[in-house]
N, C-alpha and C positions, 0 to 999 in steps of 0.2 A: 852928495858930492857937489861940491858948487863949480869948482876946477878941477883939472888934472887927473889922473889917474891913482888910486892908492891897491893895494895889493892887500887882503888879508885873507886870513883863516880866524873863524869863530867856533872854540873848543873844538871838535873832533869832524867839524863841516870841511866842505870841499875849498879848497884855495879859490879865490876870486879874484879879479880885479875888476874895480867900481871905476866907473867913470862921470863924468859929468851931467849931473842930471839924474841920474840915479840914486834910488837909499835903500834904508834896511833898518831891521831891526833887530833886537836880538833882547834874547829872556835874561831874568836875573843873574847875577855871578856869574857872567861868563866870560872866558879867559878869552886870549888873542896869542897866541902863540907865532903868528904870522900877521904882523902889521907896518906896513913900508910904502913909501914912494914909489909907485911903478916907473916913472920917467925919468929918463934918464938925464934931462935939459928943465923942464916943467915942474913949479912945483904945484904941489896940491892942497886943496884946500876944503876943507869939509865944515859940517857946521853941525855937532853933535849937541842933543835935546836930553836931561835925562830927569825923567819921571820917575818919582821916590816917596814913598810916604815921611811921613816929617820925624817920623823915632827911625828915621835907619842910618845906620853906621857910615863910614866913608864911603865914597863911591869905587874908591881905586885902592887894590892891594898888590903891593911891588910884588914882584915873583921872586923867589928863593930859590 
């Protein structure tokens, strides 16, 4: 997190909220079910990395 607060859940993990200066990581295909602005004046600002081998498919699938 570079600013702000964000709120998430990753697949079936506990609700978090990340804050400034903080990170994480997470395994292949995993969903977000819970991903938002924690603040309610601030916005936030994160700076996500994603390492992939060069034959994989999209990174992001809309949910259904």
């Amino acid at each position: 997190m570079i600013s702000g607060e964000i709120e998430s859940k990753v697949n079936d993990g506990e609700t978090r909220i990340y804050k400034a200066g903080e990170s994480r990581s997470e395994p292949p295909n995993s969903t977000h079910p819970i991903s938002r602005n924690a603040g309610k004046t601030t916005p936030a600002k994160l700076l996500a990395v994603f390492v992939v081998d060069s034959d994989d498919k999209a990174l992001t699938t809309p949910v259904k």
